[in-house]
C-alpha positions in Angstrom: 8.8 -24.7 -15.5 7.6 -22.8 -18.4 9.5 -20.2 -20.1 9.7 -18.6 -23.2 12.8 -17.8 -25.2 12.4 -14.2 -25.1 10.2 -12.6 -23.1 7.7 -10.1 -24.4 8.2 -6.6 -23.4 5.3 -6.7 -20.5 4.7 -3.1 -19.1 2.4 -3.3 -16.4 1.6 -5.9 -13.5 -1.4 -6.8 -11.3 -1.2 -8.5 -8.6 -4.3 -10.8 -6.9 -4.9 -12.9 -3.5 -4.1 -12.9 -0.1 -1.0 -12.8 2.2 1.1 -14.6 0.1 0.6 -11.9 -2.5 0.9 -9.5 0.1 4.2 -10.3 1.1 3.7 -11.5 4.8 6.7 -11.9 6.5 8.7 -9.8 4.3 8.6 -7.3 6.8 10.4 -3.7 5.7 11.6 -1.1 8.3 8.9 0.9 7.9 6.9 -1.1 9.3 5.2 -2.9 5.7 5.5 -5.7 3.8 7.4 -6.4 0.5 7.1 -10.0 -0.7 7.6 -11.5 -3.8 5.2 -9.4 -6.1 6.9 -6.4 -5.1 10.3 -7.9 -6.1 9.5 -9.3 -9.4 7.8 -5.5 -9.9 11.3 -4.2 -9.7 12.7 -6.3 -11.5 10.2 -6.2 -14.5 10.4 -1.9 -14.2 14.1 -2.2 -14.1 13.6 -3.4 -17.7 11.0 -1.5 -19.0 10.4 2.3 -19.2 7.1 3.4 -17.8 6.1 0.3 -16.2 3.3 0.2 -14.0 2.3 -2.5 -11.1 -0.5 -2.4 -8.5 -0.6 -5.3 -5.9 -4.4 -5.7 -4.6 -3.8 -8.5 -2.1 -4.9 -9.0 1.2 -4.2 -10.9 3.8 -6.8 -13.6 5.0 -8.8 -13.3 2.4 -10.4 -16.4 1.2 -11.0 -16.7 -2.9 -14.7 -15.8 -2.4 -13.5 -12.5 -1.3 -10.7 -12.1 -3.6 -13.5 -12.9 -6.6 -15.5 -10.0 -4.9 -13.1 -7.5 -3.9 -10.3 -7.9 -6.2 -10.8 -10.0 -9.7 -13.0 -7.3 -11.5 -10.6 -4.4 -10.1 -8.0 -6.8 -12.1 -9.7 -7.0 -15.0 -10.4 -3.6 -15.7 -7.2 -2.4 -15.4 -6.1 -3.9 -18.5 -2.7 -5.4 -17.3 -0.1 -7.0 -19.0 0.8 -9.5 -16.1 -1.8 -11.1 -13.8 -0.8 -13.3 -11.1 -3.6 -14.7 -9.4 -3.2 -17.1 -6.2 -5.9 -17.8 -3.7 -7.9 -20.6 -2.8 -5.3 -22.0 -0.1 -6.8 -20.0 2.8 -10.0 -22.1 2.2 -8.5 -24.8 2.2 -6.9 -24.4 5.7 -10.6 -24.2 7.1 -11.8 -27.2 9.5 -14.9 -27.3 7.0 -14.1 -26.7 3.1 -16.4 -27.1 0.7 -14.0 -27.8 -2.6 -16.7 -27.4 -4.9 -17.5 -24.1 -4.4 -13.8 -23.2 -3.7 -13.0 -24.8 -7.4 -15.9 -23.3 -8.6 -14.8 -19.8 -7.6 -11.4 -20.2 -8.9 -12.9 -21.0 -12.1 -15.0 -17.9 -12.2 -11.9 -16.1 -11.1 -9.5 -17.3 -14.3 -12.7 -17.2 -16.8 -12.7 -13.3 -15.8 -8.9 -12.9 -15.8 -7.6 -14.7 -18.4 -9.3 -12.4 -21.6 -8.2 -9.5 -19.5 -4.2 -9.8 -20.0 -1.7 -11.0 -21.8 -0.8 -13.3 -19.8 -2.4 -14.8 -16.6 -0.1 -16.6 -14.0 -1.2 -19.3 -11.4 0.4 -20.8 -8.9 0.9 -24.3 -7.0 1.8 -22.8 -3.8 4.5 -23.8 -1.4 3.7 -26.4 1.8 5.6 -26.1 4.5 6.9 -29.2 6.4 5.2 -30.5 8.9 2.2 -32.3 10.5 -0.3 -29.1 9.8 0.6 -29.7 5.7 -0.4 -33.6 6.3 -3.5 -33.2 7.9 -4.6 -30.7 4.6 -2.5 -32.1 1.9 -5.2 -34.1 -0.1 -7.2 -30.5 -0.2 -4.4 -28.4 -1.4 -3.1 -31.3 -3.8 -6.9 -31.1 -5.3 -6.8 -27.8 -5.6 -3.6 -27.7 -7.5 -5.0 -30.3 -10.1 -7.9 -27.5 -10.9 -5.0 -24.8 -11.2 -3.4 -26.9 -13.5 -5.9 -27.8 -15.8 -7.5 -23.9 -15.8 -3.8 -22.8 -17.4 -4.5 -25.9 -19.7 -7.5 -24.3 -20.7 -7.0 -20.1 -20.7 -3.3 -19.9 -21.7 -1.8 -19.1 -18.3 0.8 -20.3 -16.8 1.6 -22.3 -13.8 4.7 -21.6 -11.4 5.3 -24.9 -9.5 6.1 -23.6 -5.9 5.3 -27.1 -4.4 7.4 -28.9 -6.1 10.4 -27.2 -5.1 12.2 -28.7 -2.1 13.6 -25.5 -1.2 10.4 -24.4 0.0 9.7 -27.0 2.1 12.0 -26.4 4.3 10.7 -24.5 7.9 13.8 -22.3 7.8 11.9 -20.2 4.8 8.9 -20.1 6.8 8.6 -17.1 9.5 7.8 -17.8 13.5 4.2 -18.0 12.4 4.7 -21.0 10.1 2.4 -19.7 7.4 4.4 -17.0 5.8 7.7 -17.2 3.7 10.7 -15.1 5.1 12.2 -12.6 2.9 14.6 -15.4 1.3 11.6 -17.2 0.7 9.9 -14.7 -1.2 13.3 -14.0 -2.9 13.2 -17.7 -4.0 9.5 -17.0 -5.1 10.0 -13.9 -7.3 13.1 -16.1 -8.8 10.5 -18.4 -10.0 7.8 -16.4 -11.4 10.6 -14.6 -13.3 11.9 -17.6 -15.1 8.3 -18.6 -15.5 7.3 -15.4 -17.6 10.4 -15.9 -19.7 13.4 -13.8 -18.2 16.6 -15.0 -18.4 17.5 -16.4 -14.5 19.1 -14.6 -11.8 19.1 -17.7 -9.6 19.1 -20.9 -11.3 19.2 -22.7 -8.1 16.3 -20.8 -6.1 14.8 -24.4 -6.0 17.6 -26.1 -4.3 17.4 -26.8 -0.5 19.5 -25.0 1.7 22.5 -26.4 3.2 22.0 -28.9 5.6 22.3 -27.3 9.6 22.5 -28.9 12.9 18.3 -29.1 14.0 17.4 -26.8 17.1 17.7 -29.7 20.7 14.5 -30.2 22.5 14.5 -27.6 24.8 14.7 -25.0 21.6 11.9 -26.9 19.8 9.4 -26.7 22.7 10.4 -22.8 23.2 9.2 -22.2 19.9 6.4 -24.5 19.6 4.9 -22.6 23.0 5.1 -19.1 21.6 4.3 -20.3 18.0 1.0 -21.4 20.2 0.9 -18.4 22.2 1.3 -15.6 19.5 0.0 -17.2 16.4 -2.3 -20.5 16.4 -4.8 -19.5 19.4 -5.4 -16.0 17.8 -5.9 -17.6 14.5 -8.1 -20.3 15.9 -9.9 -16.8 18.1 -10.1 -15.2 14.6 -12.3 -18.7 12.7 -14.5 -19.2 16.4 -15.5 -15.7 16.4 -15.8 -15.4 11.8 -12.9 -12.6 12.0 -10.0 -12.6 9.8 -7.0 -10.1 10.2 -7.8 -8.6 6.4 -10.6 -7.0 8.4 -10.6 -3.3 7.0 -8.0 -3.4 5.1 -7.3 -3.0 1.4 -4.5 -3.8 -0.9 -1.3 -1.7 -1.3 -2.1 0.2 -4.3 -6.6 0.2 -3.5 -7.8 4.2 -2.3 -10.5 2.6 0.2 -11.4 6.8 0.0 -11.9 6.5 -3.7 -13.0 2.8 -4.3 -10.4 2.7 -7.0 -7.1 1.1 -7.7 -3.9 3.1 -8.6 -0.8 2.4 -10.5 2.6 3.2 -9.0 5.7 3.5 -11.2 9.3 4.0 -11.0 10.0 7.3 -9.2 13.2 7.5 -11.3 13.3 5.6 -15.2 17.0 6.6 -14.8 18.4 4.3 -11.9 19.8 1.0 -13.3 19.0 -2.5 -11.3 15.4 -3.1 -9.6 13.7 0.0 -8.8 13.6 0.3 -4.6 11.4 3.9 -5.2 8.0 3.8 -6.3 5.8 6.8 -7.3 1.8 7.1 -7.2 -0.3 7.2 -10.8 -3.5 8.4 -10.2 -6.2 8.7 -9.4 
């Protein structure tokens, strides 16, 4: 992991992708998602006065989109911080052309990159399982592109497959494609000691303690209603060319407006990670 021995004094943060980004299944009372952009935002304002974040992910998109819809919004608001994961969606599809999904990443961190000062990618986490197998070699190509794009443009690379922690179902929600909120805990952890900060968690990569596995019965339970409510409405949503980021927009996007808007710390006062955010504009 790569860190730097003391942090410069970043005031603003963009977030770009899909659910990851998101936060899917960090789900909060209300009814929304937090995730590990939102954390690492809090922490980040906790330390600097007047710090701003927008997170423009959204969920299914694949990077195609997130060039379209979200990379130039990026750029232009002149960020400190970029994070930039995406490209994993496409890789999940029954037909993936690699090329074009490498190529669009490229176009992606050629845009970002100049735009900040500094641009984080991510290898993203794999869950266990058969699903991972069948895709792996994909995924694993992708990640050699991520890595040598931060070669090339400065950015940096927060190794989320590598870390057995995240491997481990237990960190993944009932649909097995979305961290839980330890997960994105564990993920927030990372990108933090990435971009510099002294860590909160020096052992957010190390498994979790060994428990007695779920019997059969348990296991079949699940798998039927991880069939029921998840996989045949996802496999619905690729027959019929839907995807559930259908009409929506990032957290911090005014569909009304076109536009993006900042939010900041409702209270520069408060001590610790700021839990109340307040609208900039427009």
């Amino acid at each position: 992991m790569q860190t730097n021995p003391t942090p410069p004094p970043y005031s603003s943060l963009v977030a770009v992708g899909d659910s990851f980004t998101e936060g899917m299944s960090d789900l909060l009372p209300d009814g929304s998602y937090r995730g590990w952009a939102d954390l690492l935002a809090a922490r980040m304002a906790a330390r600097t006065p007047g710090f701003r974040y927008a997170n423009l992910a959204v969920r299914g998109k694949l990077i195609g989109q997130i060039v379209d819809e979200q990379v130039d919004v990026a750029a232009a608001m002149n960020a400190d911080v970029i994070t930039l994961v995406g490209g994993l969606n496409d890789t999940l599809r029954p037909k993936c052309d690699m090329g074009r999904v490498k190529g669009l990443l490229t176009e992606a961190v050629e845009r970002l990159a100049p735009a900040c000062k500094q641009l984080v990618l991510m290898r993203s986490p794999g869950r266990q399982g058969p699903v991972l197998e069948r895709f792996r070699p994909r995924m694993e190509e992708l990640f050699v592109c991520i890595e040598e794009l931060a070669g090339r443009h400065g950015a940096v690379v927060v190794d989320l497959y590598g870390a057995p922690a995240l491997g481990d179902p237990r960190l993944w929600d009932v649909d097995r494609l979305h961290l839980t909120a330890e997960g994105h805990r564990r993920v927030a952890e990372a990108v933090w000691q990435t971009l510099g900060y002294e860590p909160e968690d020096t052992d957010w990569h190390v498994p979790m303690p060994a428990t007695v596995p779920p019997n059969w019965v348990t296991r079949r339970v699940e798998d039927a209603r991880f069939t029921r409510e998840h996989l045949l409405p996802w496999i619905g949503r690729r027959l019929t060319g839907r995807s559930s980021g259908d009409g929506r927009t990032g957290a911090h996007f005014s569909a009304e407006l076109g536009k993006a808007f900042w939010v900041t710390p409702a209270d520069h006062t408060n001590a610790g990670p700021v839990t109340d955010w307040r609208r900039v504009g427009p």
